[in-house]
C-alpha positions as CSV (number, residue, x, y, z in Angstrom):
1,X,-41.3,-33.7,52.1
2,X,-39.0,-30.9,50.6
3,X,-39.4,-30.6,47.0
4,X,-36.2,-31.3,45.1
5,X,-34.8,-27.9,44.2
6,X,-32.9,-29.7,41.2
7,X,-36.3,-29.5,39.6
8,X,-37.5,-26.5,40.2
9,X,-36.1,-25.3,36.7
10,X,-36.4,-22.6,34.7
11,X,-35.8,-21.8,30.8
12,X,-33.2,-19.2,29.2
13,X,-31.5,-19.1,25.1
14,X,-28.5,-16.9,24.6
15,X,-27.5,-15.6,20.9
16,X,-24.8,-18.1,18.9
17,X,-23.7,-17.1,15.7
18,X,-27.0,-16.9,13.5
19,X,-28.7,-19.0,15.9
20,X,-30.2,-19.0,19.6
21,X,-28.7,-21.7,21.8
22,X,-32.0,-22.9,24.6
23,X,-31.3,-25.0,28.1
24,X,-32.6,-25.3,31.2
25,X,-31.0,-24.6,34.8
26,X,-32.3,-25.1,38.4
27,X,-34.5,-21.3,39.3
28,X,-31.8,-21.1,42.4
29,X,-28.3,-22.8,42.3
30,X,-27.2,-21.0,45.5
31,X,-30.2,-22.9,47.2
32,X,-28.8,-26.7,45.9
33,X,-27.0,-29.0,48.5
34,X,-23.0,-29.0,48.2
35,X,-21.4,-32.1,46.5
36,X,-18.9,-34.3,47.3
37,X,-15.7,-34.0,46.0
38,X,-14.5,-37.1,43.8
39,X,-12.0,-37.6,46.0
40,X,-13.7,-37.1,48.8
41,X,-12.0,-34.5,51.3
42,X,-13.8,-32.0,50.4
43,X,-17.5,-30.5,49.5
44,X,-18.1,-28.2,46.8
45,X,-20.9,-25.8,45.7
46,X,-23.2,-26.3,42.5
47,X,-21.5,-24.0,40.4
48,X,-22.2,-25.7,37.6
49,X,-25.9,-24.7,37.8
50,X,-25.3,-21.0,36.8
51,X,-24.9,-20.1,33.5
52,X,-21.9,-17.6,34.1
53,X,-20.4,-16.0,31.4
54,X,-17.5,-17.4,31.0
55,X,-19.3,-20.5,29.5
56,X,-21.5,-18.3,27.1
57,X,-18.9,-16.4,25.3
58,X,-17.0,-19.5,25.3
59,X,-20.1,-20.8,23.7
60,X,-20.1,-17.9,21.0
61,X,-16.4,-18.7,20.2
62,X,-17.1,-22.1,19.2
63,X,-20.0,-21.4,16.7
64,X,-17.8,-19.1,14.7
65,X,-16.2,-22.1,13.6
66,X,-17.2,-25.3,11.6
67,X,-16.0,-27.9,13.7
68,X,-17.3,-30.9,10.9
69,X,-15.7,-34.0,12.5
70,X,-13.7,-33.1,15.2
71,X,-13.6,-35.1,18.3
72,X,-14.3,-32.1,20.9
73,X,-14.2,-32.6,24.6
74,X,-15.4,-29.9,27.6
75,X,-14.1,-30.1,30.9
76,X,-16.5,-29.0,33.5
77,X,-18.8,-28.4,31.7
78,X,-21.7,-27.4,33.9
79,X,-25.1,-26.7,31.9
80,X,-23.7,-27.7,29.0
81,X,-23.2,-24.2,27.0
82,X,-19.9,-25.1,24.8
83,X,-20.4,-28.2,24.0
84,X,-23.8,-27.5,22.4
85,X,-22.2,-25.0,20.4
86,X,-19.8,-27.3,19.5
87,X,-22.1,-30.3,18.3
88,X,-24.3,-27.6,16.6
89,X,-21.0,-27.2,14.2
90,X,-20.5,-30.5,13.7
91,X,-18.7,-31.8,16.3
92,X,-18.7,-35.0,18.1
93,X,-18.5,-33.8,21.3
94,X,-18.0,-35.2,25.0
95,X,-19.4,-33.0,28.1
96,X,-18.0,-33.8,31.1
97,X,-18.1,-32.6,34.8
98,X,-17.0,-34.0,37.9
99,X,-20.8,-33.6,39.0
100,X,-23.5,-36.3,38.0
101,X,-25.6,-33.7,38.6
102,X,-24.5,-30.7,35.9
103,X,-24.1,-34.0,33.1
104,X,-27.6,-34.7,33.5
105,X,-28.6,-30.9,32.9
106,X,-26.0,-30.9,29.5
107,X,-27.9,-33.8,28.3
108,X,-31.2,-32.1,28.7
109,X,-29.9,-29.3,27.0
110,X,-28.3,-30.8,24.4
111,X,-31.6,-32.6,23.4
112,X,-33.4,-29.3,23.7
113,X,-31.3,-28.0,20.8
114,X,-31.3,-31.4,18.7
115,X,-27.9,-31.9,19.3
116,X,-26.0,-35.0,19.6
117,X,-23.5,-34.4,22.9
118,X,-22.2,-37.7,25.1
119,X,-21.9,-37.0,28.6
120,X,-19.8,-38.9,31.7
121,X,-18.8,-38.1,34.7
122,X,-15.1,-37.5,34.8
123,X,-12.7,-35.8,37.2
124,X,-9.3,-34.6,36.4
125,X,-7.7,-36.5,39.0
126,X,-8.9,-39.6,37.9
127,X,-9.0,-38.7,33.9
128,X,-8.7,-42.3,32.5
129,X,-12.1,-41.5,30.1
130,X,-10.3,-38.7,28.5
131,X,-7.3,-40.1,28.2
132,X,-8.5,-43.4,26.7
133,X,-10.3,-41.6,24.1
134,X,-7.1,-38.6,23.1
135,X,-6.0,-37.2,21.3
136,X,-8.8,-34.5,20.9
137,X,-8.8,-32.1,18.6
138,X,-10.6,-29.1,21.1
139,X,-10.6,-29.0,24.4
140,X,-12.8,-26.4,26.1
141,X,-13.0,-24.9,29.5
142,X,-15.1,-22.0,31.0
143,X,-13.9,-20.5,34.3
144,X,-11.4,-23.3,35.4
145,X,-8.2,-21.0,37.1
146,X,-10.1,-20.1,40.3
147,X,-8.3,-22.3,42.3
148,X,-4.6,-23.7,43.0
149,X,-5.3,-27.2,42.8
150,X,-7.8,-26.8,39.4
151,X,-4.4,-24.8,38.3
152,X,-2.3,-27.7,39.3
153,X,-4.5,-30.0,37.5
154,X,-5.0,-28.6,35.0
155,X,-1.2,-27.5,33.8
156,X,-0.3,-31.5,33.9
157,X,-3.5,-33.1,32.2
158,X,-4.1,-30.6,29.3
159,X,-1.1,-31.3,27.5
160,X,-1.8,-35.3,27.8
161,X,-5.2,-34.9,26.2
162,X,-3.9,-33.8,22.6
163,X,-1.4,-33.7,20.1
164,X,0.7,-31.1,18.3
165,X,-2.2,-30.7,16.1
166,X,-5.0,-29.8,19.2
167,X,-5.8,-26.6,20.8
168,X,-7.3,-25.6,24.1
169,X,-9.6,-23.0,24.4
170,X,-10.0,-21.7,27.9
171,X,-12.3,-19.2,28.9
172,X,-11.2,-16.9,32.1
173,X,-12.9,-14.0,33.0
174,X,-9.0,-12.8,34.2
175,X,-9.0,-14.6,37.9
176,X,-6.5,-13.9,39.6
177,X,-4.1,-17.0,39.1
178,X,-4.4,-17.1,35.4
179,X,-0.8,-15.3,34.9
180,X,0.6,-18.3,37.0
181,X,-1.1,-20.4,34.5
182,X,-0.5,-19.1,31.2
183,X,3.5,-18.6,32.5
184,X,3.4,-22.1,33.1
185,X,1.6,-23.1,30.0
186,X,4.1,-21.3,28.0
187,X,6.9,-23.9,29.0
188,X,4.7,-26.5,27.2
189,X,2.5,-25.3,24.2
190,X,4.4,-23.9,21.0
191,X,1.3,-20.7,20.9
192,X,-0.7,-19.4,23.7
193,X,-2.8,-16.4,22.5
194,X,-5.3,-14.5,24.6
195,X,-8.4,-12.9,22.6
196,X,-11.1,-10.9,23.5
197,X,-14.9,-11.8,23.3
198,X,-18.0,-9.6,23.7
199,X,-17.8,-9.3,27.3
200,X,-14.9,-6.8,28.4
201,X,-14.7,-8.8,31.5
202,X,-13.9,-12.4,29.5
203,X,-11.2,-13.7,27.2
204,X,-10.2,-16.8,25.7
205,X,-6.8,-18.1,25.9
206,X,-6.2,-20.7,23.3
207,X,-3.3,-23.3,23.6
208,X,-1.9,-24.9,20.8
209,X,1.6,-26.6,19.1
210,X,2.0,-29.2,22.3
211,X,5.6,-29.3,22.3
212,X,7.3,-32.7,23.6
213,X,8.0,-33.7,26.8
């Protein structure tokens, strides 16, 4: 029988603001059988088993802030990297991913920091979870814009998931469709700022003052 290579893992930490952030990730996501899109017309890779790094300078963003009380929700959220951050500043914090798979991992690796991060299995074409539970005060995302349809997506659910007193913090290590995004974002949020983090190659754009519809 073929071992499972979901649990062949290994350990890693990256530096947080005056803290080290630990979590486990399979040794070999490119080795780790595609998944099923929700919707089921297509199959996808297990991107959400790398720890790219796009979700750790997201990661370091967050922990520069005390987030004390604020409901904080990250889409796609793979290993799990922001959304520790996040609880680790006092958030209350929901991790989701449209894979059962990366949820499990953010749990682990929530608990292996002693943070306190709910998980579920959410897609954005079927967002009725994050809806029910808006308006949030953060929402994060870490390499989201690498496709049309994740654009698409994206451009009509963000603005449903807060209020004029929200922000989105999307982390984009400059794909190639972002322009079309943030041009289209523009027509909906009040301020959309772009800032830079550590990494040359990442920035953060953060959307906030929703505008009405």
């Amino acid at each position: 029988m073929t071992a499972d290579p979901r649990l062949d893992v290994v350990g890693d930490v990256i530096d947080v603001l005056h803290r080290q952030i630990a979590f486990v990730r399979p040794r070999d996501g490119s080795v780790l059988p595609p998944e099923q899109d929700p919707s089921g017309d297509e199959a996808y890779p297990a991107h959400w088993a790398e720890p790219w790094p796009s979700g750790i300078e997201l990661a370091r963003a967050v922990s520069a802030r005390d987030w004390s009380g604020a409901a904080v929700v990250e889409l796609g959220c793979g290993l799990g990297l922001p959304a520790v951050a996040a609880a680790l500043r006092g958030a209350q914090v929901l991790a989701t991913d449209r894979s059962a798979d990366a949820v499990a991992f953010a749990a682990v690796n929530a608990e292996c920091n002693g943070a306190v991060v709910e998980t579920a299995v959410c897609a954005w074409s079927a967002p009725g979870l994050l809806l029910d539970r808006a308006p949030w005060r953060l929402v994060l995302a870490a390499d989201v814009l690498y496709g049309q349809r994740n654009v698409a997506e994206l451009l009509d659910l963000l603005p449903r998931l807060v209020d004029g007193t929200g922000e989105v913090w999307l982390a984009d290590p400059r794909r190639p469709l972002t322009a079309e995004f943030l041009t289209a974002a523009r027509t909906r949020w009040g301020r959309v700022d772009t800032v830079g983090t550590d990494s040359p190659e990442i920035v953060v754009h953060r959307l906030a003052e929703l505008r009405g519809p």
